[in-house]
C-alpha positions as a printed Julia matrix, in Angstrom:
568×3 Matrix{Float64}:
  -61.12  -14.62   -88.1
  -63.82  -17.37   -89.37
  -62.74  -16.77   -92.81
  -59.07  -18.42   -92.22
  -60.5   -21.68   -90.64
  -59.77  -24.21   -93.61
  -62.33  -26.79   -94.63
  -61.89  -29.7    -92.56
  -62.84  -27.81   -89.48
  -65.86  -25.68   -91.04
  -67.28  -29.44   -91.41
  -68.09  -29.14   -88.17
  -69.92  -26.13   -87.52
  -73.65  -25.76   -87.48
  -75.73  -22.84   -87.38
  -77.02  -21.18   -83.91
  -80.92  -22.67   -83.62
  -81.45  -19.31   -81.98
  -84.71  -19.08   -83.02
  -85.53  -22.7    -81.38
  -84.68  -21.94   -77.7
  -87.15  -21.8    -75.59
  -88.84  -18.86   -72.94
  -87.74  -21.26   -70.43
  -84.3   -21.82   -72.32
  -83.86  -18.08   -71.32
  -85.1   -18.37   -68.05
  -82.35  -21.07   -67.41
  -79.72  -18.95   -68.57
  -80.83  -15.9    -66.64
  -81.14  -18.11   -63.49
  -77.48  -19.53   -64.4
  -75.98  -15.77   -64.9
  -77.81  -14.15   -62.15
  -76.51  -16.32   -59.73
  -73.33  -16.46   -61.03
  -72.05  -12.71   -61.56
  -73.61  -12.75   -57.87
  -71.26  -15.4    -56.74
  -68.84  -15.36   -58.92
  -67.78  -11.71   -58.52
  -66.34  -13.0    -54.9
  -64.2   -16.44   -56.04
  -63.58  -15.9    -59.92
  -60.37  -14.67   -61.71
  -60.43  -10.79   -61.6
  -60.78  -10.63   -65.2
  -63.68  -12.42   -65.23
  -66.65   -9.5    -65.01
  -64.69   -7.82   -67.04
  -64.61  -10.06   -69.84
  -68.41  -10.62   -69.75
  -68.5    -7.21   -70.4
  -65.85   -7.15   -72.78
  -67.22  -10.06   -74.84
  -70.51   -8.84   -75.35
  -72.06  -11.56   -73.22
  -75.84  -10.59   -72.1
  -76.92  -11.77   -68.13
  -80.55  -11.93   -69.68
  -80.56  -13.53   -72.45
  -78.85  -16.54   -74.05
  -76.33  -14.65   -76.57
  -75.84  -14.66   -80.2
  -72.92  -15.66   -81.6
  -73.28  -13.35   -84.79
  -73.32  -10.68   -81.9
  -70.24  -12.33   -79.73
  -68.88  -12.53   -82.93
  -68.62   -8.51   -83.67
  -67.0    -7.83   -79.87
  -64.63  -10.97   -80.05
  -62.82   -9.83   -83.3
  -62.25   -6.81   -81.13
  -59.64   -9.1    -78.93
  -58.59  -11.23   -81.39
  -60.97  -14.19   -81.41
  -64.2   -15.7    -82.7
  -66.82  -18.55   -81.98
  -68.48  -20.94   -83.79
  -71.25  -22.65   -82.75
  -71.27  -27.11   -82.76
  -73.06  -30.27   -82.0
  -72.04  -31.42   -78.5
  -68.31  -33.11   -78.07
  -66.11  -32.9    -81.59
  -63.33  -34.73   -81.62
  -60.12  -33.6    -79.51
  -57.97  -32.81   -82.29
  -60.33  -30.76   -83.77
  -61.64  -29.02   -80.5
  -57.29  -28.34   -79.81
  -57.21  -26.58   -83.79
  -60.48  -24.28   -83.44
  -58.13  -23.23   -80.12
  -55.2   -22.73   -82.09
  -56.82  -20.51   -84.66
  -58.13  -18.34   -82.6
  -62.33  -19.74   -82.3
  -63.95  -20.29   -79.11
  -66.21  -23.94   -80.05
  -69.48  -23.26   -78.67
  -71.94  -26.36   -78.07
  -75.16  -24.67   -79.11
  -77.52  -26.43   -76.61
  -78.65  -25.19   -73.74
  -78.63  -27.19   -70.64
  -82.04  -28.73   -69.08
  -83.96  -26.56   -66.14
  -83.47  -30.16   -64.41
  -79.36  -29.63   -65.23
  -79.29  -26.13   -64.01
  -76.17  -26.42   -61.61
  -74.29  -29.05   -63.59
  -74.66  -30.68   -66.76
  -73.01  -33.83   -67.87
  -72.65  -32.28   -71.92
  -71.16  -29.24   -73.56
  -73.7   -26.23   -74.05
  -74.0   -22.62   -74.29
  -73.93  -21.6    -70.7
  -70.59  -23.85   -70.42
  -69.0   -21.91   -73.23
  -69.74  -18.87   -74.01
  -70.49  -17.96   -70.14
  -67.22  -20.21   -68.93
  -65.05  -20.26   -71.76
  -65.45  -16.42   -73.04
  -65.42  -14.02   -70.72
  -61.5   -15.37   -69.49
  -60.02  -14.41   -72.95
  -60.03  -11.43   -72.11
  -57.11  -11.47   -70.52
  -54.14  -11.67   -73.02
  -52.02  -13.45   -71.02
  -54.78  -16.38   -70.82
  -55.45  -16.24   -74.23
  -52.24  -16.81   -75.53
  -52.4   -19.48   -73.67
  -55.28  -21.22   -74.92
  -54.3   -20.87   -78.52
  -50.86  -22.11   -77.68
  -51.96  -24.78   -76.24
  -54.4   -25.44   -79.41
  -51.35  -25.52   -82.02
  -49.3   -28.09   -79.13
  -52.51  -30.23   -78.96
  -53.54  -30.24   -82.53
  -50.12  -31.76   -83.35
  -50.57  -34.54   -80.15
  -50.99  -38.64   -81.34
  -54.1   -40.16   -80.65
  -55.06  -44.26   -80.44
  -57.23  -45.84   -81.7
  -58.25  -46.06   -77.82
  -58.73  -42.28   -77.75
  -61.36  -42.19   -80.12
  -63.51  -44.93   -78.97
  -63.13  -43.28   -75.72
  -64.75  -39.92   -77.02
  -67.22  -41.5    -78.77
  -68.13  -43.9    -75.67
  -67.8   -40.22   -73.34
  -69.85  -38.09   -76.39
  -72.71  -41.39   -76.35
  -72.94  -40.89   -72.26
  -73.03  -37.42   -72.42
  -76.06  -37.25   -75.06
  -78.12  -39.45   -73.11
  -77.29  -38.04   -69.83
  -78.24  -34.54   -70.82
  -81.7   -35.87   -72.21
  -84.76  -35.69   -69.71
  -86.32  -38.23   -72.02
  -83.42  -41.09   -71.65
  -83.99  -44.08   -69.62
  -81.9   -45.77   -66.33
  -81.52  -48.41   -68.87
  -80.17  -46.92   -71.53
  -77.67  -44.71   -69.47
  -76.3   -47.66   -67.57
  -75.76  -49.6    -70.88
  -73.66  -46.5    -71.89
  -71.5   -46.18   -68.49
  -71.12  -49.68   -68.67
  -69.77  -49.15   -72.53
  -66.92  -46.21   -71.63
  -65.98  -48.27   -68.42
  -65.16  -50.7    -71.15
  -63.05  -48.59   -73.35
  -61.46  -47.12   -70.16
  -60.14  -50.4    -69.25
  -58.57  -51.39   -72.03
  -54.89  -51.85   -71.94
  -52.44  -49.47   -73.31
  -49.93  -46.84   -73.17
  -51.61  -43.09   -72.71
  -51.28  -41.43   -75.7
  -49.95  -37.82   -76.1
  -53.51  -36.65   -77.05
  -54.98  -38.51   -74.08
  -52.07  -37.01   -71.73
  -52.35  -33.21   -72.81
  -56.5   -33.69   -72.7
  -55.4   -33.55   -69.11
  -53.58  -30.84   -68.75
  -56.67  -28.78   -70.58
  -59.02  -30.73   -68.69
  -57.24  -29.49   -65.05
  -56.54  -25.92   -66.61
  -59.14  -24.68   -69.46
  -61.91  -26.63   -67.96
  -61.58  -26.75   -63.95
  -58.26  -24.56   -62.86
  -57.87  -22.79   -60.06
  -55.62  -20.04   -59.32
  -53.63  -17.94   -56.62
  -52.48  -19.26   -52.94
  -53.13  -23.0    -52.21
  -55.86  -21.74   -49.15
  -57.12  -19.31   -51.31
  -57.63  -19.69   -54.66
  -59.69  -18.1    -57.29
  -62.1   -19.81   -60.29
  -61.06  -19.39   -63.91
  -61.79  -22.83   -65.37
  -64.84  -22.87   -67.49
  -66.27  -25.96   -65.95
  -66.25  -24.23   -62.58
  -67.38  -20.57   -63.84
  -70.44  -22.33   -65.83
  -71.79  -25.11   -63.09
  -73.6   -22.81   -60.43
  -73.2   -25.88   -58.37
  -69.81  -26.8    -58.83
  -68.43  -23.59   -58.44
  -69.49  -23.75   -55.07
  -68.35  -26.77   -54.27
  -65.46  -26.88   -55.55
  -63.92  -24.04   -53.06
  -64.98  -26.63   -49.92
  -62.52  -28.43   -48.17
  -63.74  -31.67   -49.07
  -62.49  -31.48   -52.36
  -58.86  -31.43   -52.53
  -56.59  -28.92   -54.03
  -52.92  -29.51   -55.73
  -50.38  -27.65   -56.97
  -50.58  -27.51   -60.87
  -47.4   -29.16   -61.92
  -46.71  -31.58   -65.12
  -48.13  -34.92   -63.25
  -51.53  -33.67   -63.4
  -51.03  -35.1    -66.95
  -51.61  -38.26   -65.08
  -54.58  -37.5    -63.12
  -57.6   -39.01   -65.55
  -61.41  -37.42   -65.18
  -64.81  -38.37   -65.08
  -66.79  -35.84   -67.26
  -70.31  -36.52   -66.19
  -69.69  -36.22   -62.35
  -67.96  -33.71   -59.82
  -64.03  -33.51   -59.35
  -62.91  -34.55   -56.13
  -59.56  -32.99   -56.42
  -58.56  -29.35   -58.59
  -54.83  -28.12   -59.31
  -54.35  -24.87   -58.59
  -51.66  -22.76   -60.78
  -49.83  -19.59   -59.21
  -50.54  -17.71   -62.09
  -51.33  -18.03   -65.83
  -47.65  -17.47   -66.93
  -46.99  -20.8    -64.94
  -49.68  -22.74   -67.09
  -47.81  -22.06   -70.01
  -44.5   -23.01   -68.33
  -46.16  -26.63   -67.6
  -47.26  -26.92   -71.43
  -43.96  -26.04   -72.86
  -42.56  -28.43   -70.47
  -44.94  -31.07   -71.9
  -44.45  -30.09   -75.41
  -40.79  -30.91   -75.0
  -41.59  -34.78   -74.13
  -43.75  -34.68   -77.46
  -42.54  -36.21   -80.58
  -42.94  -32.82   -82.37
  -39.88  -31.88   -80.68
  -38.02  -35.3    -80.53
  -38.95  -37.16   -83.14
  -36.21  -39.73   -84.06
  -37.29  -44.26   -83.75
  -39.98  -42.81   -80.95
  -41.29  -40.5    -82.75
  -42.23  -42.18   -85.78
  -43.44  -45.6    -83.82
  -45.92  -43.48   -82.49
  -47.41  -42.25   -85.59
  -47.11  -45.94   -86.7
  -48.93  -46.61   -83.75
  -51.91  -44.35   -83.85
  -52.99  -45.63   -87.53
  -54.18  -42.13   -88.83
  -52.79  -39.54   -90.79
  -49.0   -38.02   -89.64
  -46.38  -36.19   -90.45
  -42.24  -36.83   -90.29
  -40.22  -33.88   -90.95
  -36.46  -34.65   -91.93
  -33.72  -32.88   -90.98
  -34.21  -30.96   -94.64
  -37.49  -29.58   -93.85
  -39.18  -32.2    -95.99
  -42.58  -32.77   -94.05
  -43.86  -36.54   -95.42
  -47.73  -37.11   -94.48
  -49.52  -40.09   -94.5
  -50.37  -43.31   -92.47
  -46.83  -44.76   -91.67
  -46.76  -48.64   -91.65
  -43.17  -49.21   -90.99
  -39.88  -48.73   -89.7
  -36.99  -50.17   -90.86
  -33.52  -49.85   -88.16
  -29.58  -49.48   -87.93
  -29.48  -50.62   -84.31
  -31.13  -47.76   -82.59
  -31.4   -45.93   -85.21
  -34.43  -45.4    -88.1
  -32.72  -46.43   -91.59
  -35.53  -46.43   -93.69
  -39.55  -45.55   -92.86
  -42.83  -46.64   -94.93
  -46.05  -44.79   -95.43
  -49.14  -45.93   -97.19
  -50.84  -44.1    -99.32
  -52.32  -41.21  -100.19
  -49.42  -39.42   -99.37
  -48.45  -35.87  -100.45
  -44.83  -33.88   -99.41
  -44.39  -29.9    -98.33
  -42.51  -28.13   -97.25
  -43.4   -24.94   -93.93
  -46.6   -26.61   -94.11
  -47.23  -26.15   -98.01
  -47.5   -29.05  -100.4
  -44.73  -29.38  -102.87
  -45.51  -28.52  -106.62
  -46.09  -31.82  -108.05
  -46.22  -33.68  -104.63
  -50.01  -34.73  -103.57
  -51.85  -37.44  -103.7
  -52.3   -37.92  -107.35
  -48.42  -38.55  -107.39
  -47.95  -40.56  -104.13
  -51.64  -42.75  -104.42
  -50.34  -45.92  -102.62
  -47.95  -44.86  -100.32
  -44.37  -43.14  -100.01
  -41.14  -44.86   -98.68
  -37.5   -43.35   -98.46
  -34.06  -43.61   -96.14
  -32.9   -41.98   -92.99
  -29.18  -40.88   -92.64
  -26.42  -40.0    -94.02
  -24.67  -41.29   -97.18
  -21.36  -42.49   -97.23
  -18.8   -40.92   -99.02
  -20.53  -37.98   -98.64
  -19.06  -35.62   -96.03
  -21.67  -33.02   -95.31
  -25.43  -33.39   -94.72
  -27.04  -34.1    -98.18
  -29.8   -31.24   -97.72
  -27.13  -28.72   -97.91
  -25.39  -29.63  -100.92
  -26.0   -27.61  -104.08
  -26.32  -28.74  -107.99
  -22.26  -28.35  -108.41
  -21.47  -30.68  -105.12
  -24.1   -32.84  -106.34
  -22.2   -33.83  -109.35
  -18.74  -34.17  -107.72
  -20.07  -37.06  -105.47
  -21.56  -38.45  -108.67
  -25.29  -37.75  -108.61
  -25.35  -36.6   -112.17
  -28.73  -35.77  -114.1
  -29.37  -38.59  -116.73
  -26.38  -40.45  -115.14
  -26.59  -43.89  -113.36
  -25.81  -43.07  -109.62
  -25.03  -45.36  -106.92
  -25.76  -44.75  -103.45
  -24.63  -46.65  -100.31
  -26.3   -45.38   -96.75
  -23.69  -45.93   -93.5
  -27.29  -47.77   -92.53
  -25.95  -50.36   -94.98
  -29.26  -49.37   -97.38
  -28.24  -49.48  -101.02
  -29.92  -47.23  -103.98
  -29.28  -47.18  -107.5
  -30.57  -45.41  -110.2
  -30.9   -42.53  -112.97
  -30.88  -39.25  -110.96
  -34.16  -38.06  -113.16
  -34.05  -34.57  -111.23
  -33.6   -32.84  -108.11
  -36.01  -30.34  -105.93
  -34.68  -27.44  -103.8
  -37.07  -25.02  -101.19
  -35.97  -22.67   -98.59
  -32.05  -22.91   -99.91
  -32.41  -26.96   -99.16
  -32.44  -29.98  -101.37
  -35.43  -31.74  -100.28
  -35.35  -34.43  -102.62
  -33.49  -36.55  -105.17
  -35.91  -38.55  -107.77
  -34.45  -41.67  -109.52
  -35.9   -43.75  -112.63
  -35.53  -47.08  -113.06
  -34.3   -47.51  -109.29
  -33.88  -50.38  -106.54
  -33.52  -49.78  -103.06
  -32.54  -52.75  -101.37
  -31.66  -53.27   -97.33
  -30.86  -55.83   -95.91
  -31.8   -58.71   -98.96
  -34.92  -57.15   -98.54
  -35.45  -54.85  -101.97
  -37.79  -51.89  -101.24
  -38.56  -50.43  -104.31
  -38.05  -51.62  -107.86
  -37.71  -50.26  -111.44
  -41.43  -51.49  -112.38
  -42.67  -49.15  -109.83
  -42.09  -46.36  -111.46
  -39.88  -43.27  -110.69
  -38.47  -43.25  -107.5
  -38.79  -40.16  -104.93
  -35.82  -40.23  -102.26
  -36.2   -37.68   -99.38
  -32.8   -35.86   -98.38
  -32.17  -35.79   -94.82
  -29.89  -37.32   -92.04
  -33.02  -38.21   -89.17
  -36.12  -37.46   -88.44
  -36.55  -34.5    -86.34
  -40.26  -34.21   -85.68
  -43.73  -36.1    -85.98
  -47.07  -34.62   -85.26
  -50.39  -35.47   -86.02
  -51.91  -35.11   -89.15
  -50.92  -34.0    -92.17
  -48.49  -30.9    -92.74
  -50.62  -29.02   -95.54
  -54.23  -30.25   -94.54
  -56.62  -28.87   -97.12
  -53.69  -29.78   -99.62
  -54.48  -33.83   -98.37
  -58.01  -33.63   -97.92
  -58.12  -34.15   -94.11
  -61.93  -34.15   -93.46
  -62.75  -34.69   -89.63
  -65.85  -37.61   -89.58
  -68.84  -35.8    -88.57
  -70.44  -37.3    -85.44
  -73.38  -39.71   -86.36
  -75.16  -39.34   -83.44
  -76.86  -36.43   -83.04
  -77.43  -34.19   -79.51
  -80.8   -35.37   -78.58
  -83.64  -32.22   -79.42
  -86.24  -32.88   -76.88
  -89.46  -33.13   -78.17
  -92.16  -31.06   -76.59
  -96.0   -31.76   -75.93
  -98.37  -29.18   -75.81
  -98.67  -29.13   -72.77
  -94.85  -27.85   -72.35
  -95.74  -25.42   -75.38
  -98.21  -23.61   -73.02
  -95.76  -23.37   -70.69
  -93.44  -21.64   -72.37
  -95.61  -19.42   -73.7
  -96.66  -18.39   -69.96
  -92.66  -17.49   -69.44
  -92.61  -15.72   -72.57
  -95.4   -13.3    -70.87
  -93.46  -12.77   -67.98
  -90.22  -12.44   -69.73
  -92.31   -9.49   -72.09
  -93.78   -7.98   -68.95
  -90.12   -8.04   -67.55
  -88.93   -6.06   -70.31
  -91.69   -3.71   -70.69
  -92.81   -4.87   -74.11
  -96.46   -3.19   -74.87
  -99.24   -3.89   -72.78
  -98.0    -7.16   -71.66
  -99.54   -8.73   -68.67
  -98.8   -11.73   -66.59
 -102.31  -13.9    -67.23
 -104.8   -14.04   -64.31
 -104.33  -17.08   -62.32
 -101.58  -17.94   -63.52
 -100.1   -19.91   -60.68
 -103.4   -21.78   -60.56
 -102.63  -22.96   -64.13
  -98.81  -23.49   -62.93
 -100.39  -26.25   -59.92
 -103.07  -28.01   -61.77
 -100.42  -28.49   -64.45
  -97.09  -28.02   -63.67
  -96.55  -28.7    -60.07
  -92.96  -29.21   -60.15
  -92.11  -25.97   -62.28
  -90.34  -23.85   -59.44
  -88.43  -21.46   -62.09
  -91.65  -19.51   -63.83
  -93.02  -19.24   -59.99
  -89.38  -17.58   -59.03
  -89.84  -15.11   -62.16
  -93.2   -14.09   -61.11
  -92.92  -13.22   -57.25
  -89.79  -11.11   -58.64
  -91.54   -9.09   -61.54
  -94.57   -9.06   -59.23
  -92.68   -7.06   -56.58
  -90.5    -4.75   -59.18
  -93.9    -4.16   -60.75
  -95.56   -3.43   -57.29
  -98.36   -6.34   -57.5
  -99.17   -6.24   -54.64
 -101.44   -9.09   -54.74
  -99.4   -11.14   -56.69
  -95.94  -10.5    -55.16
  -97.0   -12.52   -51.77
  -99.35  -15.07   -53.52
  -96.32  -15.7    -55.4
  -94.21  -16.08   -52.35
  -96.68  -18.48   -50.71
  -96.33  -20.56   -53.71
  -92.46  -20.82   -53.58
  -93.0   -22.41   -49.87
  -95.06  -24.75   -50.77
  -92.81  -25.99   -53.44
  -90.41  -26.24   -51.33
  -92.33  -28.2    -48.96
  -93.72  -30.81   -51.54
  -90.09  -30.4    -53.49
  -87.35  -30.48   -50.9
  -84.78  -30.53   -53.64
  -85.88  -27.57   -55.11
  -85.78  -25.31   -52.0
  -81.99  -24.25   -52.03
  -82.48  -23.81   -55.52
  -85.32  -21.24   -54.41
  -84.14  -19.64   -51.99
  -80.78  -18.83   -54.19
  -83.36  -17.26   -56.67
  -84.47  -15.19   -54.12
  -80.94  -13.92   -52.6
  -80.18  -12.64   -56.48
């Protein structure tokens, strides 16, 4: 599966720090898991226990992906493991191919029922047990190849940098009121800004209130199969109240915008997961990759970066389009700058990349006049009875009014089509305005009567060179003093006690050590009182209780926290 991701998304993987996560780090997910098979075996999708078990997905310990990785090929998919938030487009194309992205962090014991930032418990306890289910995990990848193809603004991506900044700091212990306020203050910036939503920015959405924080079933009774829900402890919880309102999932949830560092007050609830892929298809049809035509190729004018334009031939043209000439209401002629490289089914054409279209690529829209029948379906015998004649001097008149004349130099067919007609020593004038000219070189015309799609990014991507930026800022890794060192090491002995490794014991006075120097540590004291009392200690078990109480005393907003520790 991994091996047929192409290069500009392998940028973005990074190894699994397995070996830097923490005894605590694996406290926190036990805590997370415990609680939540407990829970979540009442309110989630029924296919959720199932896929935990299916994927390979351990309650005690934080997973590995090499060994997710050997049970997800068994279904079909994969995982990869990343630094916080990539960007959208890339996050829709790991969908698309199949790979679950998995933000390799772990979440903070102080972030143990929600956290603001991607991480491990998120994904590979939210994300990966619900593929499972075929019917769901069609529809992720489907909706991975629709969103891949989505526009972006220039909007979108300051947003998810402004949202990935927040997120980073939010998610660090270490960051200051200061610092996070600068960086709400930043995306409430970008958020009002003016603008038209952009496709990318609509179907984020539509993931957001599906993939991320769906619900599913009857309206008063719904069941969890969101990730966002199935990961936050907290939020899954909550999110079942009737405070928080519930909607039926229809297409204007593409409207409803989200705030990913807090709780949703509302949720849109789907009747099934056959209806979620209803919705998207019915989105994908108001997409230019389905309508292309003057809308379509404004907006990838519009978003600045890398597109594609397919003609009616099956020519795909990628690059950053600058320009749209018009007949009325109709596109007569459209500019790209360059690089830009031509394919064809989303393979470069022989002879077609970069190297040959450097600073940009321009050609007409329509149909010729004189000329009966679509151009793309005329063969090398019709070509010469309308006069385009190899070595000949031709003379072409669009019904645009666009004028071309030149030496037809040669002709390229694919798939039964002619794709394109190249000219030397050619002019293309419209409009007193001349468009190309004989110094320029030879002259490529694409063959086709519209445009019938545009989609984001280029057709043949390793072919161009796409290369998603890497993120600059880095997920914060918390520094640790020594103090948190010895710590850790104390929940390592309890963890190897736990799992009957050797002749490990839990260290004598041990929650003496825990109040003199970590007061506030209520997790390692919830791990003790129950190993104590599966180990029969009997003088530890209700020392250890005694010590959870008085936590909760001096730590009110630990107790609930406690005393769901104890229920599991």
């Amino acid at each position: 599966m991994l091996e047929r991701l192409p290069a500009h998304l392998l940028s973005l993987v990074i190894d699994q720090p397995y070996n830097e996560y923490t005894a605590r780090d694996h406290a926190v997910w036990r805590y997370v898991m415990r609680r939540n098979v407990r829970y979540l075996s009442r309110v989630a999708h029924g296919s959720y226990l199932d896929g935990l078990k299916r994927t390979g997905i351990s309650i005690e310990e934080i997973p590995h992906m090499y060994g997710m990785n050997r049970i997800l090929k068994e279904i079909g998919w994969a995982a990869v493991a990343v630094d916080g938030f990539i960007p959208p487009p890339a996050f829709m194309e790991f969908q698309a191919y199949n790979v679950l992205v998995i933000a390799a962090d772990i979440r903070p014991v102080g972030q143990i029922e929600y956290t603001p930032a991607p991480d491990i418990i998120h994904e590979a306890a939210g994300h990966a047990p619900i593929i499972a289910d075929p019917e769901y995990a069609e529809y992720l990848r489907l909706f991975g190849e629709i969103g891949s193809k989505a526009f972006s603004s220039v909007r979108d991506y300051r947003l998810y940098e402004a949202i990935r900044h927040l997120s980073i700091l939010k998610s660090d212990p270490n960051s200051t009121e200061k610092a996070i306020e600068e960086a709400e203050r930043q995306l409430q910036e970008v958020e009002q800004q003016p603008g038209r939503p952009s496709e990318m920015s609509l179907i984020r959405n539509l993931h957001w209130w599906t993939v991320e924080y769906g619900l599913i079933g009857e309206m008063k009774n719904p069941a969890i199969y969101g990730a966002g829900l199935l990961s936050s402890i907290g939020e899954s919880y909550s999110a079942l109240q009737d405070n928080v309102k519930k909607i039926p999932y229809t297409l204007e949830a593409m409207h409803q915008g989200f705030d990913i560092t807090t709780r949703q007050p509302q949720l849109f609830v789907t009747p099934d997961f056959a209806h979620l892929t209803r919705v998207l298809r019915e989105f994908e049809s108001t997409m230019a990759l389905r309508k292309g035509g003057v809308e379509g190729i404004q907006k990838a004018i519009d978003s600045g970066n890398v597109a594609t334009c397919v003609y009616s031939s099956g020519l795909q043209v990628s690059g950053t389009f600058s320009k749209l000439y018009l007949n009325g209401d109709e596109p007569a002629y459209i500019q790209a700058a360059g690089p830009v490289t031509l394919s064809f089914n989303g393979r470069q054409l022989d002879g077609h990349g970069r190297d040959r279209h450097p600073h940009g690529f321009g050609s007409p829209v329509g149909n010729i006049r004189g000329i009966p029948l679509p151009p793309g379906k005329m063969t090398g015998p019709m070509l010469s009875e309308y006069g385009l004649v190899k070595d000949e001097k031709s003379m072409l008149e669009f019904e645009s009014g666009l004028k071309l004349g030149g030496i037809l130099d040669s002709y390229l067919y694919a798939g039964g089509r002619l794709l394109l007609l190249t000219f030397r020593e050619c002019t293309v004038e419209y409009r007193g305005e001349i468009l190309f000219e004989p110094a320029w070189g030879m002259y490529d015309m694409a063959v086709g009567t519209s445009i019938v799609s545009c989609f984001s990014g280029p057709a043949d991507a390793d072919a161009f060179g796409l290369a998603y930026p890497v993120p600059s800022e880095k997920t914060h890794k918390i520094i640790y003093s020594e103090k948190d060192k010895q710590l850790f090491r104390l929940y390592q002995n309890v963890r190897d006690v736990r799992e009957g490794k050797g002749k490990a014991l839990i260290p004598g006075g041990i929650l003496s050590t825990l109040a003199e120097n970590h007061p506030d540590d209520w997790l390692l004291p919830l791990e003790i009182y129950e190993v104590a009392g599966r180990r029969g200690m009997q003088d530890l078990e209700p020392e250890a209780g005694r010590y959870l109480e008085e936590i909760k005393i001096r730590y009110p907003a630990f107790a609930h926290l406690i005393e769901n520790g104890l229920e599991v």
